[in-house]
N, CA and C atoms as an extended XYZ file, in Angstrom:
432
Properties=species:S:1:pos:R:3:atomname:S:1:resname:S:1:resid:I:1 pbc="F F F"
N       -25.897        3.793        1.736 N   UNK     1
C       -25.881        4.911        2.651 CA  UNK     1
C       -24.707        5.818        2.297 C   UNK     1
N       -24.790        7.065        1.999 N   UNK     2
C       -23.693        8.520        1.963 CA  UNK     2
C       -23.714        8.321        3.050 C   UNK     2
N       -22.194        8.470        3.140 N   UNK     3
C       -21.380        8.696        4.547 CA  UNK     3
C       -20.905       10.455        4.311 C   UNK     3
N       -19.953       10.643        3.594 N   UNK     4
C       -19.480       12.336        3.549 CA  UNK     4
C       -19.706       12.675        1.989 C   UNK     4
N       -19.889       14.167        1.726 N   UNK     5
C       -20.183       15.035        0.428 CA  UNK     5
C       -18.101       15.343        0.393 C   UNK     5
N       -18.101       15.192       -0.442 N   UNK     6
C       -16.843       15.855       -0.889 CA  UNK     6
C       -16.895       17.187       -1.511 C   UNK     6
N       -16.361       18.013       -2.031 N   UNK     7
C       -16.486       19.304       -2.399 CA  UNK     7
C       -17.045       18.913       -4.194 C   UNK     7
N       -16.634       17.896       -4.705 N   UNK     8
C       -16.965       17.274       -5.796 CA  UNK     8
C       -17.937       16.142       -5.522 C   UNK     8
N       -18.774       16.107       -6.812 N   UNK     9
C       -19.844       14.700       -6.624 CA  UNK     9
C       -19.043       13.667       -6.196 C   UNK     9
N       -19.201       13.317       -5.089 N   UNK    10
C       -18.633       12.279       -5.057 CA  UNK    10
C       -19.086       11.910       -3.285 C   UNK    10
N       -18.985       10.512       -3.154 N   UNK    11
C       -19.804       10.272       -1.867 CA  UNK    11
C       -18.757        8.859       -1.537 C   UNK    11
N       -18.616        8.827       -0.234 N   UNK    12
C       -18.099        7.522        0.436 CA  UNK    12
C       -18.971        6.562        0.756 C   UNK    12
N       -19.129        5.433        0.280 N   UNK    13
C       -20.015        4.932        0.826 CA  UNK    13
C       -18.948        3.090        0.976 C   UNK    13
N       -19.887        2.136        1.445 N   UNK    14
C       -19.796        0.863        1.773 CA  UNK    14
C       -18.858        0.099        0.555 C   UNK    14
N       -18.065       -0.416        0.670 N   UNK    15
C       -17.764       -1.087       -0.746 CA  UNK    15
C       -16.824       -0.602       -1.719 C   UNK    15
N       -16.947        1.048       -1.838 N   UNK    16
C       -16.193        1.737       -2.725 CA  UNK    16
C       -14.793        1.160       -2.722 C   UNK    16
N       -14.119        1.043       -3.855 N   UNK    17
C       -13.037        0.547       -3.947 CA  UNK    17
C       -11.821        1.931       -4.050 C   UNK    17
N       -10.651        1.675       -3.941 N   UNK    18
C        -9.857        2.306       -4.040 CA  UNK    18
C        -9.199        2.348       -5.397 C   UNK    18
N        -8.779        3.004       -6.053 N   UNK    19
C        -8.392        3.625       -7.218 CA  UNK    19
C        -6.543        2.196       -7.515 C   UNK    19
N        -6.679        1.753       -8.230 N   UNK    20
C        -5.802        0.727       -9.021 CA  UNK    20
C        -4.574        1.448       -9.030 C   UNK    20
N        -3.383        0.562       -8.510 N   UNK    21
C        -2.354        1.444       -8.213 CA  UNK    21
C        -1.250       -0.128       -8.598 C   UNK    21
N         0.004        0.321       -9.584 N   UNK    22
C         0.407       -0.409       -9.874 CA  UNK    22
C         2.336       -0.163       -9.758 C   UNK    22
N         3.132       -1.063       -9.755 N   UNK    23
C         4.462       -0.746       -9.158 CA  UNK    23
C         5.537       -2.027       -9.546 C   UNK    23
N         6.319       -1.128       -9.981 N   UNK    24
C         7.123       -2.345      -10.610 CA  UNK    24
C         8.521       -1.180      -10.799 C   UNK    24
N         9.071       -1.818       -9.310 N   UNK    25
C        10.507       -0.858       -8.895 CA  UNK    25
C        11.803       -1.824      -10.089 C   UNK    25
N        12.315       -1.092       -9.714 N   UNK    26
C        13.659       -1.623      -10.543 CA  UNK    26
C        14.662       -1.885       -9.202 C   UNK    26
N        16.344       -2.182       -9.652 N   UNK    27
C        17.086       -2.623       -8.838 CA  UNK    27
C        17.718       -1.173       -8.158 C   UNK    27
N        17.463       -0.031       -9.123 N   UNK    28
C        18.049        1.281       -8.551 CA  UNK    28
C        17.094        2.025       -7.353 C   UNK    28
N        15.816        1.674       -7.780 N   UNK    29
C        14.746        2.270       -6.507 CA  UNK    29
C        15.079        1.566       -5.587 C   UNK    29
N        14.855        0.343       -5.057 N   UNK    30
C        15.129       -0.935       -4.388 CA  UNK    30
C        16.559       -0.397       -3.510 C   UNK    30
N        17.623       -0.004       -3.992 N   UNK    31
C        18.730       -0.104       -4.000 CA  UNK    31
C        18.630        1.508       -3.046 C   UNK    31
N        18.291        2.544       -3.439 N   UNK    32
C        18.233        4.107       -2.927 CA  UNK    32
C        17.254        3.875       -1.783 C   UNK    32
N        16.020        3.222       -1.961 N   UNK    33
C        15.105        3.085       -1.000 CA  UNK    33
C        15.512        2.479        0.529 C   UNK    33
N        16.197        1.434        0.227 N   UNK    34
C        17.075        0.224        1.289 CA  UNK    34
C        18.326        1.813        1.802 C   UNK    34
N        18.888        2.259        1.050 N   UNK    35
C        19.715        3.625        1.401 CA  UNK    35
C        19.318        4.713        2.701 C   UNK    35
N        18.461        4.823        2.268 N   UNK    36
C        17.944        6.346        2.656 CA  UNK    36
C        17.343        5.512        4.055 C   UNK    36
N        16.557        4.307        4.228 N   UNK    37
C        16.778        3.759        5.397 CA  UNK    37
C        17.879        3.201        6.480 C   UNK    37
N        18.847        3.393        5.538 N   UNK    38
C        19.981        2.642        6.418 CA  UNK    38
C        20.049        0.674        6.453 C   UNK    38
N        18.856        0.230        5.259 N   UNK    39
C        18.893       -1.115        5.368 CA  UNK    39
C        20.135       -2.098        4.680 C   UNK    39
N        21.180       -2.449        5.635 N   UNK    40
C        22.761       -2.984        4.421 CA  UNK    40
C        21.984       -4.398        4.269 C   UNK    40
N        20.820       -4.886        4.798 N   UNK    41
C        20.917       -6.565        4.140 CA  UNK    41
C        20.933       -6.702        2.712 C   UNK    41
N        21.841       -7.325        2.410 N   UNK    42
C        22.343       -7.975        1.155 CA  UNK    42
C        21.228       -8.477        0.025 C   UNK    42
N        19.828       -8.923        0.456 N   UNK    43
C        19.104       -9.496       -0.081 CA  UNK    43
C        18.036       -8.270       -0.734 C   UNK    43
N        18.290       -7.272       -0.767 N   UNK    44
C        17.705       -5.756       -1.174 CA  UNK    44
C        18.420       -5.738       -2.640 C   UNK    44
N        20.076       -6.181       -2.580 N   UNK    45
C        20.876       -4.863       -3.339 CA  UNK    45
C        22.058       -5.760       -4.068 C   UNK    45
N        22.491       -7.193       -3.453 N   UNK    46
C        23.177       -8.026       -3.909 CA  UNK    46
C        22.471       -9.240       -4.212 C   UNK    46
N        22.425       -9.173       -5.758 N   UNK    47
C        21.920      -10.771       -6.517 CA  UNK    47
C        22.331      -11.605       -6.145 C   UNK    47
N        23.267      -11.821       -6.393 N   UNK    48
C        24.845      -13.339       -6.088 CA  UNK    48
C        24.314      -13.429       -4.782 C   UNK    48
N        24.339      -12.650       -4.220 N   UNK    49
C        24.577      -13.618       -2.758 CA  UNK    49
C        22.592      -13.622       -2.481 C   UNK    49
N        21.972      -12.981       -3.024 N   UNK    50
C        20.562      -13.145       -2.478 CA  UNK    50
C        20.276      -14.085       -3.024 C   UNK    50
N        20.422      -15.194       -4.507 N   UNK    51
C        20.441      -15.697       -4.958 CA  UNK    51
C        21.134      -17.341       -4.575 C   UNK    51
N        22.591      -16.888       -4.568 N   UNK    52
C        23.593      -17.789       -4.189 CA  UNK    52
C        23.352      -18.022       -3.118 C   UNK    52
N        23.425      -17.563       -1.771 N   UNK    53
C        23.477      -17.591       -0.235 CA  UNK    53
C        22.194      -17.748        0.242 C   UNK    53
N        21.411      -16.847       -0.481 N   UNK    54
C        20.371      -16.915        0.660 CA  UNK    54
C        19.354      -17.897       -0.257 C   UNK    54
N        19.211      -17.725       -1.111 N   UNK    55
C        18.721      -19.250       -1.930 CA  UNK    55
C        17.024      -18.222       -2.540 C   UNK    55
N        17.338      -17.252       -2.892 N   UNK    56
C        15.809      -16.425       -3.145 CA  UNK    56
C        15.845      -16.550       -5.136 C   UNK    56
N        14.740      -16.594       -5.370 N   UNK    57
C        15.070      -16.326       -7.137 CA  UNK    57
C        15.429      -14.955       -7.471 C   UNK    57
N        15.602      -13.741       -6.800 N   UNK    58
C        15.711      -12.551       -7.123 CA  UNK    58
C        16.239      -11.540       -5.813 C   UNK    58
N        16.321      -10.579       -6.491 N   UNK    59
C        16.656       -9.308       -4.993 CA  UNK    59
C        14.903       -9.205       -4.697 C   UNK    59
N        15.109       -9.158       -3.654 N   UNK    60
C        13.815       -8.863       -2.781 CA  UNK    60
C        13.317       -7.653       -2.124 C   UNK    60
N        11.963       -6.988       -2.380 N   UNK    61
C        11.920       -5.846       -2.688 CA  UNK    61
C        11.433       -5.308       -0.928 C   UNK    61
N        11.875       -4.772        0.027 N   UNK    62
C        11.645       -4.093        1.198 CA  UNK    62
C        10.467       -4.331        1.821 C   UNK    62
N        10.178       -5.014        2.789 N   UNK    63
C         8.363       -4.941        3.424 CA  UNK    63
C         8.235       -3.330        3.483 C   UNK    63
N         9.309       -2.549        4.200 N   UNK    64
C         8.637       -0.942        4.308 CA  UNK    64
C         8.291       -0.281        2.951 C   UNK    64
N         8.988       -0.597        1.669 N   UNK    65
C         8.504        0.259        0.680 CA  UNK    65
C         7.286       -0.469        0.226 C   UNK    65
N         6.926       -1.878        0.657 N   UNK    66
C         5.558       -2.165        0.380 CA  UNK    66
C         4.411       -1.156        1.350 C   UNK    66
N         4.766       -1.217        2.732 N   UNK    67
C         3.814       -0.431        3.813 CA  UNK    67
C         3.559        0.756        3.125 C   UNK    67
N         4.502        1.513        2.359 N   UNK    68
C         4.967        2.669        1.643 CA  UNK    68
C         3.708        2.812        0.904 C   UNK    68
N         3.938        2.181        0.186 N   UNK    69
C         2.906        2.085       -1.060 CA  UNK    69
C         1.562        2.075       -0.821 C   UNK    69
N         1.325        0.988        0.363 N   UNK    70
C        -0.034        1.265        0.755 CA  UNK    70
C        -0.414        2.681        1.530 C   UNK    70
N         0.129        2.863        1.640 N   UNK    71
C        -0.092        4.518        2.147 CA  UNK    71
C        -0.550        5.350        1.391 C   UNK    71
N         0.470        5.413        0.153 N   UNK    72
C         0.107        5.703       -1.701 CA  UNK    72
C        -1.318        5.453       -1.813 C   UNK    72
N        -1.846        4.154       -1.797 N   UNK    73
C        -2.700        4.039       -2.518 CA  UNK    73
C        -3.811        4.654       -1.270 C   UNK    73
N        -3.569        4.773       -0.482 N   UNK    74
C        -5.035        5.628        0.837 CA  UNK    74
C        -4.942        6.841        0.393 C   UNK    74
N        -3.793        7.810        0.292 N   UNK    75
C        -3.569        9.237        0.093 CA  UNK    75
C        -4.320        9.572       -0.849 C   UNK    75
N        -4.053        8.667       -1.985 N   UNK    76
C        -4.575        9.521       -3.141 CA  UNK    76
C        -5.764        8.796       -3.289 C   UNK    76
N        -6.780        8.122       -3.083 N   UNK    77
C        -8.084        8.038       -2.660 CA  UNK    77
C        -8.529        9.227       -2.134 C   UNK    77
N        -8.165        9.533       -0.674 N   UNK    78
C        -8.317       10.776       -0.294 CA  UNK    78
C        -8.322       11.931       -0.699 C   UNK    78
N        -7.249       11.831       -2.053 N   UNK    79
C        -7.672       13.505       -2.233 CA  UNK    79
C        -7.593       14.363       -1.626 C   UNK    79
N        -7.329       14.830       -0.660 N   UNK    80
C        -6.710       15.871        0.379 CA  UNK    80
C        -8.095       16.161        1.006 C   UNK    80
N        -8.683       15.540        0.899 N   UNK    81
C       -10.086       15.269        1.432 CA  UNK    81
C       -10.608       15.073        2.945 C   UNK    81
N        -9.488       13.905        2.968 N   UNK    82
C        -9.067       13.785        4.889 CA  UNK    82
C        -7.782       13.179        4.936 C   UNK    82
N        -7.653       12.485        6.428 N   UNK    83
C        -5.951       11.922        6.143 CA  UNK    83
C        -6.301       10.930        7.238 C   UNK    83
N        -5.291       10.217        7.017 N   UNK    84
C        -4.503        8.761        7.194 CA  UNK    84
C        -4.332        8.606        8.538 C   UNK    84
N        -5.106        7.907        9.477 N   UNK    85
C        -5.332        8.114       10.783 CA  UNK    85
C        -3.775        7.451       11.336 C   UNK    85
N        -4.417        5.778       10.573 N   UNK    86
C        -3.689        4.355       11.153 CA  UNK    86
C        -4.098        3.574        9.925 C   UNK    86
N        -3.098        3.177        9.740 N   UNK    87
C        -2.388        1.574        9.459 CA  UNK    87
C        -1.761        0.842        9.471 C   UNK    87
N        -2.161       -0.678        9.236 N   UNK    88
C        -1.581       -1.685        9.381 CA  UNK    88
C        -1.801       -2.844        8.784 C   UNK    88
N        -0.501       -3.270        8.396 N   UNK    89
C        -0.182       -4.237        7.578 CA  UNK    89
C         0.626       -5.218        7.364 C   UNK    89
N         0.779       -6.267        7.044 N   UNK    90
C         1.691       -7.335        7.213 CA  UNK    90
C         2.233       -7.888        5.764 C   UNK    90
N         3.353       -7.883        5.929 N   UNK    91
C         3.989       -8.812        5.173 CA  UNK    91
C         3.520      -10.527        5.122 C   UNK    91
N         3.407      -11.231        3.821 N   UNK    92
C         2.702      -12.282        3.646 CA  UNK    92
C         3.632      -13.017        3.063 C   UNK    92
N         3.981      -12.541        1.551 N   UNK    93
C         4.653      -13.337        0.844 CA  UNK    93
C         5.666      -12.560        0.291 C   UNK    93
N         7.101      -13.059        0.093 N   UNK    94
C         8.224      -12.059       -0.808 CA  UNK    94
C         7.625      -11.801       -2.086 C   UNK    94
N         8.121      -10.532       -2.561 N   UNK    95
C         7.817       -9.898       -3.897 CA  UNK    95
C         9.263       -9.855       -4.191 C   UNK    95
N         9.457       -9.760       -5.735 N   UNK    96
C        10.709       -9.991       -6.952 CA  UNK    96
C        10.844       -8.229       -7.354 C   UNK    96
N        12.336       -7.909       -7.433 N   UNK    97
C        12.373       -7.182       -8.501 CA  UNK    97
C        11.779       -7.784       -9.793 C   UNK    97
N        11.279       -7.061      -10.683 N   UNK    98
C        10.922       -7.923      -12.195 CA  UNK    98
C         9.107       -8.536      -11.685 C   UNK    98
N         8.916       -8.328      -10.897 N   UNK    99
C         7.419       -8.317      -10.554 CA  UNK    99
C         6.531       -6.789      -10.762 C   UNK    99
N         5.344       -7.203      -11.153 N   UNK   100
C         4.417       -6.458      -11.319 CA  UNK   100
C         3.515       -6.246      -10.261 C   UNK   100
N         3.482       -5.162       -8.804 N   UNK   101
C         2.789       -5.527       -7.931 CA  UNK   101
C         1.224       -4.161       -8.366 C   UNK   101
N         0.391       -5.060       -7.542 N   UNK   102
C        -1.025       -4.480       -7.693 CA  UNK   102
C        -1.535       -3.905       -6.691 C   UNK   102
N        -1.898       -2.304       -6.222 N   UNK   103
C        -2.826       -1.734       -4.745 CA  UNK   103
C        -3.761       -1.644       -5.053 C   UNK   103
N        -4.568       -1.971       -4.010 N   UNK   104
C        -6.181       -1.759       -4.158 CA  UNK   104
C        -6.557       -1.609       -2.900 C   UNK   104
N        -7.973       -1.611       -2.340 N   UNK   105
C        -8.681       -1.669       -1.390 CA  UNK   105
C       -10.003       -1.178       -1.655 C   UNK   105
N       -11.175       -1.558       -0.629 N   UNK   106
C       -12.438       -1.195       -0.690 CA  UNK   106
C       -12.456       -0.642        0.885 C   UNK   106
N       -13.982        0.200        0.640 N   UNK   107
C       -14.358        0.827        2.573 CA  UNK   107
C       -14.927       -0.252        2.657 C   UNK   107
N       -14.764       -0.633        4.097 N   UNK   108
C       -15.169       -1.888        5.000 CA  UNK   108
C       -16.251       -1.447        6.285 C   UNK   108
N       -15.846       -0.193        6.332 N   UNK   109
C       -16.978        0.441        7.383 CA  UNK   109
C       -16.778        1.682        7.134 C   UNK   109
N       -18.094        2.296        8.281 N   UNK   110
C       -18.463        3.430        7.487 CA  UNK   110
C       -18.739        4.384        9.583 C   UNK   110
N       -18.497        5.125        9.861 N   UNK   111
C       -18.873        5.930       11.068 CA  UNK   111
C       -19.422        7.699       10.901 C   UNK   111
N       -20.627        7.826       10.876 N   UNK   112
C       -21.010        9.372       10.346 CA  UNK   112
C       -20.920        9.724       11.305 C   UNK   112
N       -21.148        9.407       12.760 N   UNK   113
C       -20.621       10.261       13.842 CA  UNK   113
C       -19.508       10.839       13.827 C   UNK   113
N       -18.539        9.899       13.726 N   UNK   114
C       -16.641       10.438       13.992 CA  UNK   114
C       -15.940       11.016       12.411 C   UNK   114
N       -16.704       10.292       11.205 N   UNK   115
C       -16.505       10.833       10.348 CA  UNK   115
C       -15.308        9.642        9.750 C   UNK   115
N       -15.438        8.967       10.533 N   UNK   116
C       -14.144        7.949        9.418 CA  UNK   116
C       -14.854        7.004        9.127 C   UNK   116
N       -13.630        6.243        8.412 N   UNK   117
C       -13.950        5.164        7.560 CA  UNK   117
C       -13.134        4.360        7.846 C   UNK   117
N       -13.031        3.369        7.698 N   UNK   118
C       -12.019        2.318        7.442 CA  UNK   118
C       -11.914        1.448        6.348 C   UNK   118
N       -10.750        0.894        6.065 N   UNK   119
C       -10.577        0.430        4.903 CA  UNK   119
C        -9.825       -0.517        4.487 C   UNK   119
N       -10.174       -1.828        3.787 N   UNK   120
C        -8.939       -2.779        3.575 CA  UNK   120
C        -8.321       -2.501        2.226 C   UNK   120
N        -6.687       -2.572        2.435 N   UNK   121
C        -6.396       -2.291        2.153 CA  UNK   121
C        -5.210       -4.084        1.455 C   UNK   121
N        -4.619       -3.737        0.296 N   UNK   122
C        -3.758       -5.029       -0.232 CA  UNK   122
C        -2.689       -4.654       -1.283 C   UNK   122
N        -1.322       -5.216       -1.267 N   UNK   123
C        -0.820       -5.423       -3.045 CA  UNK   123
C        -0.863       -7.120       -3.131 C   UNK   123
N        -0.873       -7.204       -4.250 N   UNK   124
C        -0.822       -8.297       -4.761 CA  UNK   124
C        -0.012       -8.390       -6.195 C   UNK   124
N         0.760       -9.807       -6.083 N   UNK   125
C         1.469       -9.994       -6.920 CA  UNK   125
C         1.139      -10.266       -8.608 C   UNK   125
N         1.572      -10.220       -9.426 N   UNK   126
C         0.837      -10.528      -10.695 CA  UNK   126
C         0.101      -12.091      -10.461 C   UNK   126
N         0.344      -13.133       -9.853 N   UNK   127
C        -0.106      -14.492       -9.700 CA  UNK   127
C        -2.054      -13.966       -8.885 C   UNK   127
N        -1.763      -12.629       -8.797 N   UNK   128
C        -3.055      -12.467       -7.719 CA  UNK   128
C        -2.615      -12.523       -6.228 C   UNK   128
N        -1.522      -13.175       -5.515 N   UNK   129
C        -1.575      -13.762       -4.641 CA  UNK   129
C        -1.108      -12.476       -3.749 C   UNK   129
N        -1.696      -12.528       -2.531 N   UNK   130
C        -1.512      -11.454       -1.651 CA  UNK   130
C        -0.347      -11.101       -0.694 C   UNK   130
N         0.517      -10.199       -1.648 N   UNK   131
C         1.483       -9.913       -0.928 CA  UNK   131
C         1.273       -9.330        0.387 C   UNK   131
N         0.786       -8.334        0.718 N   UNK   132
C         0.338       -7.517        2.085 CA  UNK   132
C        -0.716       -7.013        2.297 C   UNK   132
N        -1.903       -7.608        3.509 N   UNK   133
C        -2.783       -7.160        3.469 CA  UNK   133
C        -2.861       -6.455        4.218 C   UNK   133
N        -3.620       -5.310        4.363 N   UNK   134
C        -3.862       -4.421        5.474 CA  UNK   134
C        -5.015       -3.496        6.306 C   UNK   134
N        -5.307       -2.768        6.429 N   UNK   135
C        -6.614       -1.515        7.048 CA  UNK   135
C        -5.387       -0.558        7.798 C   UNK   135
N        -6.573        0.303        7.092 N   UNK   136
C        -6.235        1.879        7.147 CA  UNK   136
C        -7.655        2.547        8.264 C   UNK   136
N        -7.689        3.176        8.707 N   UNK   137
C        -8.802        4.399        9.434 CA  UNK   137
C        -8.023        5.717        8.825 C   UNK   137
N        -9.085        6.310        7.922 N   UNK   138
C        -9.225        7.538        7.815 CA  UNK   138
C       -10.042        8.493        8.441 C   UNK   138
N        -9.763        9.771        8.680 N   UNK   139
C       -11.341       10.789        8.865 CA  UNK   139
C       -11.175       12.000        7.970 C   UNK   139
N       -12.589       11.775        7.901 N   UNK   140
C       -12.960       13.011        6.727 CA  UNK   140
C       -13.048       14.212        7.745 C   UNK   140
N       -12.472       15.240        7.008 N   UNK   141
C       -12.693       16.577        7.052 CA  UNK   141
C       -14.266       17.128        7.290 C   UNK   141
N       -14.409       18.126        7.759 N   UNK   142
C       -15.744       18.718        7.704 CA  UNK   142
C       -16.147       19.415        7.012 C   UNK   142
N       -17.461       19.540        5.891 N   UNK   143
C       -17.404       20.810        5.319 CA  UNK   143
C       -18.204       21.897        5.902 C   UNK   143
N       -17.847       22.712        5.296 N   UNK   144
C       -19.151       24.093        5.231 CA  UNK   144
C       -17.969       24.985        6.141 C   UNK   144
């Protein structure tokens, strides 16, 4: 079933997946990102002690710049097409600086009345294993 015409061939339908989105911050993003929030925990930005103290194999990369990301990967699906109603998402498992994380998602439902969609949404770690899963509600724009 077509749910919406985009201005380009292109159609929403059941299943469609979201466009492969890949991320692999360093200790300086990590480090500015934790900044610009105001986050001082140690386990962002100090090895030795995230390591030493808190007993982690690495600096540990922000649940919000993960939420972040999944946002990333809805936007630009969208295409300026429609926008980003709601989401939500949870933190599952810690992610590593020196990790390779993976976004994806597929539409999970479909509403031609209201015009949205919804959508699950995930990163996952190079092991596969699911760092944060989530759903998004978008609505499409109208044309004509």
């Amino acid at each position: 079933m077509t749910f919406i015409q985009r201005s380009e061939p292109f159609s929403v339908q059941l299943g469609d997946k979201l466009p492969h989105r890949e991320f692999k911050p360093d200790n300086v993003q990590l480090f500015l990102y934790n900044a610009i929030l105001w986050n001082a925990h140690r386990i962002h930005f100090d090895e030795t002690y995230t390591t030493e103290v808190e007993g982690y194999p690495g600096l540990v990369i922000a649940g919000p710049m993960i939420g972040d990301w999944l946002h990333q990967c809805v936007e630009d699906w969208l295409d300026g097409e429609g926008r980003l109603v709601s989401m939500e998402y949870s933190n599952r498992i810690t992610a590593y600086i020196g990790e390779t994380l993976h976004c994806g998602g597929n539409v999970i439902a479909l509403d031609s009345d209201s015009k949205e969609a919804r959508v699950e949404v995930f990163i996952k770690n190079e092991a596969g294993g699911i760092v944060a899963p989530g759903e998004a509600t978008v609505l499409f724009a109208e044309k004509g």
